[in-house]
C-alpha positions in Angstrom: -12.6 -8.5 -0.4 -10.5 -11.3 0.0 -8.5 -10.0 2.7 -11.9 -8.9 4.2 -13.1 -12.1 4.4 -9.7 -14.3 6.0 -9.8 -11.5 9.0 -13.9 -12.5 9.4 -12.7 -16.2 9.0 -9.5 -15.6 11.7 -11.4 -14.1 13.7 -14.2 -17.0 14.0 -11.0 -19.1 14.2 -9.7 -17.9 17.8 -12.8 -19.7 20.0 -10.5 -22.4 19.1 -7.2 -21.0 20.2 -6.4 -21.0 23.8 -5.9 -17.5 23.9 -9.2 -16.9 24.2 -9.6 -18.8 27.3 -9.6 -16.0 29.4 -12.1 -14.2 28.2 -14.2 -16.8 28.2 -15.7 -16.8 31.6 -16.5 -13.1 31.3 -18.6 -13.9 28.6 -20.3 -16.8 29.9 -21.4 -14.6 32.9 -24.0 -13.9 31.4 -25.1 -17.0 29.5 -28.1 -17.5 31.8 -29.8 -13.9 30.8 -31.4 -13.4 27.5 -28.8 -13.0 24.7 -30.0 -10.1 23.1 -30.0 -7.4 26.2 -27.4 -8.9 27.7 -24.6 -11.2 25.5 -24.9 -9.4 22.1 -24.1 -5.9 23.8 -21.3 -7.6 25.5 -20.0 -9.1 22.1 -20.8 -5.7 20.8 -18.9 -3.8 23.2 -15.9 -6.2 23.1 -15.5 -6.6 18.9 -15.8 -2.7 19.1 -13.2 -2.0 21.8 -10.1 -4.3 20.3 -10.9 -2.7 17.0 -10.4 0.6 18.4 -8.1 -0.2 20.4 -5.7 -2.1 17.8 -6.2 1.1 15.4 -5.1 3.3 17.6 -1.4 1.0 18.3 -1.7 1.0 14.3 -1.9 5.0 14.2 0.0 5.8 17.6 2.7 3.5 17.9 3.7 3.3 21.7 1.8 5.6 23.4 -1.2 3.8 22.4 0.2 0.3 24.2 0.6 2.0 27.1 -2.9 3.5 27.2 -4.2 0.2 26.6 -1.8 -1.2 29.3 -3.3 0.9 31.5 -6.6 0.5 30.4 -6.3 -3.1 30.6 -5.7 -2.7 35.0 -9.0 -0.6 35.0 -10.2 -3.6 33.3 -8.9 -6.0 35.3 -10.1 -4.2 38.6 -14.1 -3.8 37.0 -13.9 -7.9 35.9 -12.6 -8.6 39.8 -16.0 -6.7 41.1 -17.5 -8.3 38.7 -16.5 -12.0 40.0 -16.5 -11.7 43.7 -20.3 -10.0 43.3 -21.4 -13.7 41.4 -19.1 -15.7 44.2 -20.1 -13.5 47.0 -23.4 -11.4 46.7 -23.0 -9.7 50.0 -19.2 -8.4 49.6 -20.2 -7.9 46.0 -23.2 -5.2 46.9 -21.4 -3.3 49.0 -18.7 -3.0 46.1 -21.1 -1.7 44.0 -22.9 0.4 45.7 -21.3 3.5 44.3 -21.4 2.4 40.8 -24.8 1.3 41.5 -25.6 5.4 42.3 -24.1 6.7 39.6 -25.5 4.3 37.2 -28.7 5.0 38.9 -28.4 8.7 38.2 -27.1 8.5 34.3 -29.9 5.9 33.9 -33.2 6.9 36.1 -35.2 8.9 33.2 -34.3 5.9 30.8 -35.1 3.1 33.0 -38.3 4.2 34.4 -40.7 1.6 32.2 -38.4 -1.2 32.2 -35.0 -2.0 33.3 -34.0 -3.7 29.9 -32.0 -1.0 28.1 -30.2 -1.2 32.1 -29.1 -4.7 31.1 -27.8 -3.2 27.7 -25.7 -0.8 28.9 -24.4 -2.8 31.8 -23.4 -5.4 29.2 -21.9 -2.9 26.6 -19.9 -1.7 29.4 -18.7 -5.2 30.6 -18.1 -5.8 26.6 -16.0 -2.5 26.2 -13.9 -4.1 29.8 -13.5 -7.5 28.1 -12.1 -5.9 25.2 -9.4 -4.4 26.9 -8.3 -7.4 28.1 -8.8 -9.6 24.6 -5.4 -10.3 23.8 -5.6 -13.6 21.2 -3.0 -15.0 19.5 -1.8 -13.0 16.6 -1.8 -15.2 13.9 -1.2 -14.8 9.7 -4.2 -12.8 9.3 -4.0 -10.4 11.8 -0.4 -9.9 11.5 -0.9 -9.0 7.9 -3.4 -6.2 8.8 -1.0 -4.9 11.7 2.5 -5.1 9.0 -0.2 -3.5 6.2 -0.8 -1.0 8.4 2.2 -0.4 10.0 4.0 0.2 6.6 0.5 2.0 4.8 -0.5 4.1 7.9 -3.3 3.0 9.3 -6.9 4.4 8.2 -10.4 3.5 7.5 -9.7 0.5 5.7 -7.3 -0.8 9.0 -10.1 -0.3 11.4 -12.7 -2.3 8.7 -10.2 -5.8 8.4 -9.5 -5.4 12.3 -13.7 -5.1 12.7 -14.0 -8.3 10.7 -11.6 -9.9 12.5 -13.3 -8.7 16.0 -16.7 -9.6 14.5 -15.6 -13.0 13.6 -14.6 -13.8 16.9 -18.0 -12.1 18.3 -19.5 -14.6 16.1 -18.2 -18.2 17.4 -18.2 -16.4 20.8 -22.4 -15.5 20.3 -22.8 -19.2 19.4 -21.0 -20.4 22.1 -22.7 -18.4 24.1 -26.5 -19.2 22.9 -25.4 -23.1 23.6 -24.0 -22.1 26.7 -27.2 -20.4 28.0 -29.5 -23.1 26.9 -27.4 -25.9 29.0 -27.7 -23.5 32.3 -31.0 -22.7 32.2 -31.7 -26.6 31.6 -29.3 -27.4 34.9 -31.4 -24.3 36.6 -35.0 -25.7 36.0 -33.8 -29.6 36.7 -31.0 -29.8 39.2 -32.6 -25.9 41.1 -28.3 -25.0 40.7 -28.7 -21.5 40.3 -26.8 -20.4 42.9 -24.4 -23.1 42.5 -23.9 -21.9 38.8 -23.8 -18.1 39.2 -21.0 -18.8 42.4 -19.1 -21.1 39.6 -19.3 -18.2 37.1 -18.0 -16.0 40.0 -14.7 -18.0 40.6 -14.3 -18.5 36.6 -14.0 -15.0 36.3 -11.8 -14.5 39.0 -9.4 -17.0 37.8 -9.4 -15.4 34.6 -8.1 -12.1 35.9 -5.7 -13.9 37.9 -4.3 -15.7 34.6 -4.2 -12.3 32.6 -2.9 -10.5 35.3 -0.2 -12.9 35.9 0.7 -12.7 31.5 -0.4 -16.3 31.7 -3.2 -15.5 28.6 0.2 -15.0 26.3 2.7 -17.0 27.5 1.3 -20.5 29.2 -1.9 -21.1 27.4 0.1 -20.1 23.7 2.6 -23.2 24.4 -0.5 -25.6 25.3 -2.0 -24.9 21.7 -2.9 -28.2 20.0 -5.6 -26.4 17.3 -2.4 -24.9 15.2 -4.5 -21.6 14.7 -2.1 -20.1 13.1 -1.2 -23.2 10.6 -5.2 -23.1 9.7 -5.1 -19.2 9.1 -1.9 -19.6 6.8 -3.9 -22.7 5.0 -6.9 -19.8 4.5 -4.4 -17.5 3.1 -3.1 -20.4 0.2 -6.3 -21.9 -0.5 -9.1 -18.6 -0.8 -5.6 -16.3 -2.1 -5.1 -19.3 -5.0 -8.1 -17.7 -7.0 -6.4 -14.5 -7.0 -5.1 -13.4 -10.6 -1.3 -13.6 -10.5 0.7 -11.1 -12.3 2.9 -13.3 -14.6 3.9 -11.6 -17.2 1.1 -12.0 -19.9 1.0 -14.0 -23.4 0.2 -11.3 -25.8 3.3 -8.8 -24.7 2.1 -6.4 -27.8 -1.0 -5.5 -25.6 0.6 -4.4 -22.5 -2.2 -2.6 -20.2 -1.8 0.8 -18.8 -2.0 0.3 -15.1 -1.3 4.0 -14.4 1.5 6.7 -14.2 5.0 6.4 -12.8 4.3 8.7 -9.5 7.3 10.9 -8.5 10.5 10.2 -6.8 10.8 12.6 -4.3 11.0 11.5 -0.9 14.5 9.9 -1.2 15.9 10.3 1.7 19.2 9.9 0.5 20.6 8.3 -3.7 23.2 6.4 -4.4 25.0 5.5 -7.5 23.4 8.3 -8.8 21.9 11.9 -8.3 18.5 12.0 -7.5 16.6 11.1 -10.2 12.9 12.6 -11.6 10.2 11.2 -13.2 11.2 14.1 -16.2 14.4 13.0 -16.4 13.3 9.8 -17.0 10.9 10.6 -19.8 11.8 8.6 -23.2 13.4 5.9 -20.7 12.2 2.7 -20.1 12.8 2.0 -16.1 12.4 -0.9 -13.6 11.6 0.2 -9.8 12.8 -2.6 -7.5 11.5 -2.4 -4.0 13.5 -4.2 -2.0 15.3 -4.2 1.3 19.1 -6.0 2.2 17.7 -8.2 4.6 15.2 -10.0 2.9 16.0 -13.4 1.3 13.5 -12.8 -1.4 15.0 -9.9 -2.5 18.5 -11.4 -2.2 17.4 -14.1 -4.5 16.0 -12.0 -6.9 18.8 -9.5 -7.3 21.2 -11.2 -9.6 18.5 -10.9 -12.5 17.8 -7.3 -11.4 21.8 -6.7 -12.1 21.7 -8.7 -14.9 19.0 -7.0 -17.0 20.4 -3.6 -16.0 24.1 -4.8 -17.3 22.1 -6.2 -20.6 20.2 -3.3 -21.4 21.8 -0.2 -20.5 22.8 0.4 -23.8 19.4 0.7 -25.4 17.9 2.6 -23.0 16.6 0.9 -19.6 17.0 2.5 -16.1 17.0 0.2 -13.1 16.1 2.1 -10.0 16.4 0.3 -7.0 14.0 1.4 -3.9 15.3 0.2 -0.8 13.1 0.3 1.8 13.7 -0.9 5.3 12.0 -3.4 7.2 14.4 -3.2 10.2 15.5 0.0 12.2 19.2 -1.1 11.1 18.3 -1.3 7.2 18.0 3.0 7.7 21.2 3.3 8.6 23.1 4.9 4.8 26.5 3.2 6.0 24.9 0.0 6.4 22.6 0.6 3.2 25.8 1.6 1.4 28.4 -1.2 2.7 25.7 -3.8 1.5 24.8 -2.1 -2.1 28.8 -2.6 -2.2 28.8 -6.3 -1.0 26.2 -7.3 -3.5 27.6 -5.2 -6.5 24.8 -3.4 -7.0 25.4 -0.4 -9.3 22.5 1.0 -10.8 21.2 4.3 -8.7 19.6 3.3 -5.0 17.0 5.3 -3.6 16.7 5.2 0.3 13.4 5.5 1.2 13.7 5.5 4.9 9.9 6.9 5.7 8.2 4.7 2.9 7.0 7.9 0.4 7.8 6.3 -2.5 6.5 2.7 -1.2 3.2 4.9 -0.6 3.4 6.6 -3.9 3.3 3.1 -5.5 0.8 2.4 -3.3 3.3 -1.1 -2.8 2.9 -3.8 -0.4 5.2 -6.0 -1.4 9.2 -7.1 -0.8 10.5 -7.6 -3.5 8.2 -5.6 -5.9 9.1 -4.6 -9.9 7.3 -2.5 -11.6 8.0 -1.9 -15.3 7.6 1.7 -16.8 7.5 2.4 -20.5 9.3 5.4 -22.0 6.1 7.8 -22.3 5.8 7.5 -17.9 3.3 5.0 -17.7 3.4 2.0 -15.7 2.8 -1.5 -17.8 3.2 -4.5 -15.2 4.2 -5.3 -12.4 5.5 -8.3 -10.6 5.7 -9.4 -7.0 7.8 -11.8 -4.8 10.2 -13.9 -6.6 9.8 -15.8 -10.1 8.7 -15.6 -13.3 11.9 -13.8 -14.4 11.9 -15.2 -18.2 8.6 -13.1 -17.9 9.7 -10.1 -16.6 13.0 -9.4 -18.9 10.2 -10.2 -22.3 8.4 -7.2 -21.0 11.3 -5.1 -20.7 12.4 -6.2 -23.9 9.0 -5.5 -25.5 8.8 -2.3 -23.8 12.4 -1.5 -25.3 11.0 -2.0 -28.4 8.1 0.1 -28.2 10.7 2.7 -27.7 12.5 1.9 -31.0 15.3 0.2 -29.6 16.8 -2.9 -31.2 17.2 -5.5 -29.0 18.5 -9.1 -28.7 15.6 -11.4 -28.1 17.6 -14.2 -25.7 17.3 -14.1 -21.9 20.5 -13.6 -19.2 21.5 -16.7 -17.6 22.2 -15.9 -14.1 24.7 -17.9 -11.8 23.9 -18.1 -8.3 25.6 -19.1 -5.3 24.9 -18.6 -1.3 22.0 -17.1 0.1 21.0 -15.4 -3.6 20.2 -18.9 -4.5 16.8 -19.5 -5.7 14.7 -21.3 -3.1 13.8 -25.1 -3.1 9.8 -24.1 -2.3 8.5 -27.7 -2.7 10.6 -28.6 0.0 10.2 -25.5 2.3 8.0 -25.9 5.1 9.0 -23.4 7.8 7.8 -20.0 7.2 9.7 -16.5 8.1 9.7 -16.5 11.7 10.4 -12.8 13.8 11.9 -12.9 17.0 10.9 -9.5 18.5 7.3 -9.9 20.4 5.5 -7.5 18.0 5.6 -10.9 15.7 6.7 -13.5 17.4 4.5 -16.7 16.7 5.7 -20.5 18.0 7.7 -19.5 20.9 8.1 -22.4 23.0 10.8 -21.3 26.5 8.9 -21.6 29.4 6.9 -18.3 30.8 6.8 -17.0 27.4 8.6 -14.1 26.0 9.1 -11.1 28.6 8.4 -7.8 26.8 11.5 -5.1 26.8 13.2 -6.4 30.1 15.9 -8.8 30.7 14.8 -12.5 31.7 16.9 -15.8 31.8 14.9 -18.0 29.3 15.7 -21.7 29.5 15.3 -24.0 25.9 12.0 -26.1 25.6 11.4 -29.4 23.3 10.7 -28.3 20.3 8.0 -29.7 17.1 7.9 -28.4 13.8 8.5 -24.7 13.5 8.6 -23.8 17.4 11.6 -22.0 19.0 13.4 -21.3 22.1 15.6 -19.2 23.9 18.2 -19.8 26.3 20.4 -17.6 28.7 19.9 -13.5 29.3 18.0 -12.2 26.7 15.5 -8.8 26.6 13.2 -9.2 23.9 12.1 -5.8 22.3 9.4 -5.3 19.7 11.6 -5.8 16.6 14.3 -8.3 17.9 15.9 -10.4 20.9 18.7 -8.4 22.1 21.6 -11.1 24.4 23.1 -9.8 27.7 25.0 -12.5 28.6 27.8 -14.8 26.4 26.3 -18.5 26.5 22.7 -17.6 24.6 21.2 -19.7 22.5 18.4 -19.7 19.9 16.8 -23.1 18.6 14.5 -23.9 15.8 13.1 -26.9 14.6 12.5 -26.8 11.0 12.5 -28.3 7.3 14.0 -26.5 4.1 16.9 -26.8 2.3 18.4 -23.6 3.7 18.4 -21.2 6.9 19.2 -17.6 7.0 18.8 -15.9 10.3 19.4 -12.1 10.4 21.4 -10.6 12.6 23.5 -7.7 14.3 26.1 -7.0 16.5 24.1 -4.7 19.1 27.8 -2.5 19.2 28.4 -1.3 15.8 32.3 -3.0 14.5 31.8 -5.4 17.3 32.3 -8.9 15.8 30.7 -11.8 18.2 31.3 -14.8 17.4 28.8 -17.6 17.2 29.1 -21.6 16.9 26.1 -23.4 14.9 24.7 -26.6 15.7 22.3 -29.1 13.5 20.6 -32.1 15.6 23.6 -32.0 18.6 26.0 -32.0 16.0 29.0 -29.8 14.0 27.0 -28.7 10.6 29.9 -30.4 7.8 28.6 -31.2 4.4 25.2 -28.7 5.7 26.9 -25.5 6.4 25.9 -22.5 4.9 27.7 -19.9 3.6 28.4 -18.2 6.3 30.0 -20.5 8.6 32.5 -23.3 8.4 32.2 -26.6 8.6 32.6 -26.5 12.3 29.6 -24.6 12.5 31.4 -21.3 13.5 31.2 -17.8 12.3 31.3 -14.0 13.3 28.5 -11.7 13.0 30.2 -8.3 11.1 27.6 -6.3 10.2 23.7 -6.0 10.7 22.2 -8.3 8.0 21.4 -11.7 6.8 23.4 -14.7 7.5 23.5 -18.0 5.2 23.6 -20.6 8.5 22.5 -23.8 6.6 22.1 -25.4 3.5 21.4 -28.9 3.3 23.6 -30.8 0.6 21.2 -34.2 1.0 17.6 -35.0 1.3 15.7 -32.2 3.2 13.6 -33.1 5.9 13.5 -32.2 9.7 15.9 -30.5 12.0 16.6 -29.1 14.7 18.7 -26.0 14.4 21.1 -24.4 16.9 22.9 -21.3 17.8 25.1 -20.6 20.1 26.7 -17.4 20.7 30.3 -17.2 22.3 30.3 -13.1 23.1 27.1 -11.3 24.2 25.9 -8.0 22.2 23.7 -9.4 20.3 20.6 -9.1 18.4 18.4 -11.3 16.6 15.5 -10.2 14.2 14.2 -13.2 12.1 14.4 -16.6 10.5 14.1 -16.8 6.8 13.9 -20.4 5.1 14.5 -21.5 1.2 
């Protein structure tokens, strides 16, 4: 319900964004008709269309983009016919005399009385064009339902949060539009500017195909924002998501709830450390799943206690099984999996679950994710994100002894160093940022990002939590991929540390790369995996440690400059 209600509230958000613009006079086309035969529909048709339209990408993956590319030129070609008939009547009727025919002929029994449900349809038809073209800024909100989906499969519940998200746009569109109509029929009656009005609305239109035809709806009009959309929707997320029950571990550990039963294992697509292992080979065990992934800097910080309690507790009977799950096309890769299980000394049995089945089977949404199983199968608590790990090791302990095992009642002390360090969140505010255009957010070069071809971006100013590019990059969906030696990548944040994750795009290649923080060599700030000079080499696909503040945090501007091309660059992390 929660989520249900930030996609309504996101949606009602975007009249303010900038993305929105272009649809705009397409709506207002018809503010000086009555609303309900003629706006509503409209609004109707358009909510309907993106909903459908965004399921499908959900469900299809790329054939559905390029449907909807196409899809979007029909669009473009009815919204022209539809602008040069309100700038120029004359040209306009001849232009539609043929679809005046055949609307004619589908509609001729139904019209015969009145020629109202004709305004409907005309207007569900320009609603279903107008959601082709809808293309707002993707912020928090809707990302979440696209990642949820992406990673759950899409499915009824998909198409519902994308509805309320299309509906809540409908909704400050329909008011805009009511106010709207009032103000033009007040010019009509005193000023007689019909004509004037309609011709206006003509050349609005045509300006907006222009602007979405020339990618100008998602690049220029994203770096002119000054609402912060996306900052309001991820203030919507803290403040209605703060009345949500956490899952700390509770007080009164003797009454443990049964949340259900461990689901099965199968789906691996490879183990290691281990044979795979079965839910009935795992009867009279107590067992911790881990979801996690080697990427993630939440998982990396959480790790060392996840090694810690398996070390401690072996002995009287806990199995720590840790699911990794990918979030990037690299993180499927078993030699990268396996070189990184290595690098982290992770020895308890890994289960690579490369097409999500057990993720599904837990019905998990979460990086990391624990989820603590008692020794008769059933699940007792879970625990998401990072935290809370005095918590989490009292359940196990109580769980142990609901087993009959004896067991010491302290709590590990875990030393941690690098990017497994736990994160300075009162001080953190930059939030993970993805380079690839599926998720890109704040991206500030000029022209905006080109999608899957190769473009010479130049760097841009930057404010708080924008970025740039600069050289011969093609961005793809999931990452930035360099052409040329000389790119660079800029960020201006504020948090005690940076990761960026990373990849050579040859595998052994090793590019090197030279850091920069505010013009300068990093020093005392480097992170841990660069030197004081600010250099380093990228050797494998995963997460790099670029900066760690050693004073006061506040405001930087981060810089990356990379000395070799055949590169690729997936996503700022911040802690």
């Amino acid at each position: 319900m929660i989520l249900f209600l930030l996609s309504y509230l996101a949606g009602v958000l975007t009249i303010v964004s900038p993305c929105i613009l272009p649809v705009l006079p397409f709506v207002f086309a018809r503010a000086d008709k009555p609303f309900i035969r003629n706006g509503f529909p409209l609004l109707v048709g358009m909510a309907l269309t993106f909903a459908g339209v965004a399921t499908l990408a959900a469900l299809g993956g790329g054939w559905a983009v390029r449907a909807n590319e196409a899809g979007r030129w029909i669009a473009l070609a009815v919204m022209a016919v539809l602008g040069l008939s309100l700038l120029l009547p004359a040209i306009g009727d001849r232009l539609m005399r043929p679809l005046v025919s055949l609307g004619s002929w589908l509609t001729e029994r139904a019209e015969r009385r009145t020629g109202d449900e004709g305004d409907v349809r005309s207007s569900l038809l320009l609603g279903v064009a107008t959601g082709l073209l809808w293309a707002p800024c993707a912020g928090p909100i809707l990302g979440l339902i696209l990642t949820g989906a992406a990673l759950q499969g899409a499915g009824v519940g998909t198409t519902v949060l994308l509805l309320a998200y299309a509906a809540g746009a409908a909704t400050s569109l329909a008011l805009a539009l009511l106010v709207g109509g009032r103000v033009f029929r007040a010019m009509k009656g005193a000023l007689g500017a019909g004509e004037w009005i309609r011709r206006g609305l003509g050349a609005l239109v045509l300006v907006g195909v222009a602007v979405i035809a020339f990618g100008l709806d998602t690049g220029l009009l994203t770096r002119v924002s000054a609402a912060g959309t996306g900052r309001v929707e991820q203030a919507l997320l803290t403040r209605i998501g703060a009345g949500a029950p956490t899952n700390a571990a509770p007080a009164d550990l003797a009454n443990l709830p049964i949340e259900g039963v461990m689901p099965p294992l199968t789906g691996a697509t490879t183990w290691l450390n281990s044979p795979p292992l079965t839910t009935e080979q795992l009867k009279g065990k107590v067992v911790v799943v881990d979801f996690w992934t080697y990427s993630c800097i939440n998982c990396l910080r959480s790790i060392p206690y996840v090694k810690a309690w398996a070390e401690k507790y072996r002995d009287q009977g806990l199995v720590v099984i840790g699911v990794h799950t990918p979030e990037f096309a690299f993180e499927k890769s078993q030699a990268n999996v396996r070189r990184n299980v290595e690098r982290l000394s992770v020895t308890y049995p890994v289960a690579m679950d490369n097409d999500y089945a057990i993720w599904r089977a837990f019905k998990n949404n979460y990086w990391p994710a624990h989820y603590f199983i008692d020794a008769q199968g059933r699940i007792r608590h879970h625990h998401f994100g990072e935290g809370d790990y005095e918590g989490s090791e009292r359940v196990i302990q109580q769980l142990l002894k609901e087993a009959g095992a004896q067991v010491d009642a302290s709590t590990v002390q875990v030393t941690t160093a690098g990017a497994e360090m736990a994160a300075d969140f009162a001080q953190v505010a930059s939030p993970e940022t993805y380079t690839g255009y599926a998720r890109a957010e704040n991206f500030r070069s000029p022209g905006g990002l080109a999608r899957d071809v190769v473009k010479t971006y130049q760097a841009a100013s930057l404010a708080l939590n924008d970025w740039s590019l600069a050289g011969e990059w093609r961005v793809t969906r999931e990452h930035a991929d360099l052409q040329a030696a000389g790119g660079r990548v800029a960020f201006r944040f504020k948090a005690r540390d940076l990761h960026l994750v990373m990849a050579p795009a040859v595998p052994g290649a090793t590019p090197r790369f030279r850091v920069r923080i505010d013009g300068q060599a990093p020093g005392a700030d480097a992170g841990s995996d660069i030197d004081a000079q600010g250099v380093g080499r990228i050797d494998g696909e995963r997460l790099y440690q670029l900066v760690r503040q050693s004073g006061p945090v506040r405001e930087r501007t981060f810089e990356i400059e990379f000395l070799d091309p055949g590169v690729q660059v997936f996503a700022f992390t911040f802690g």
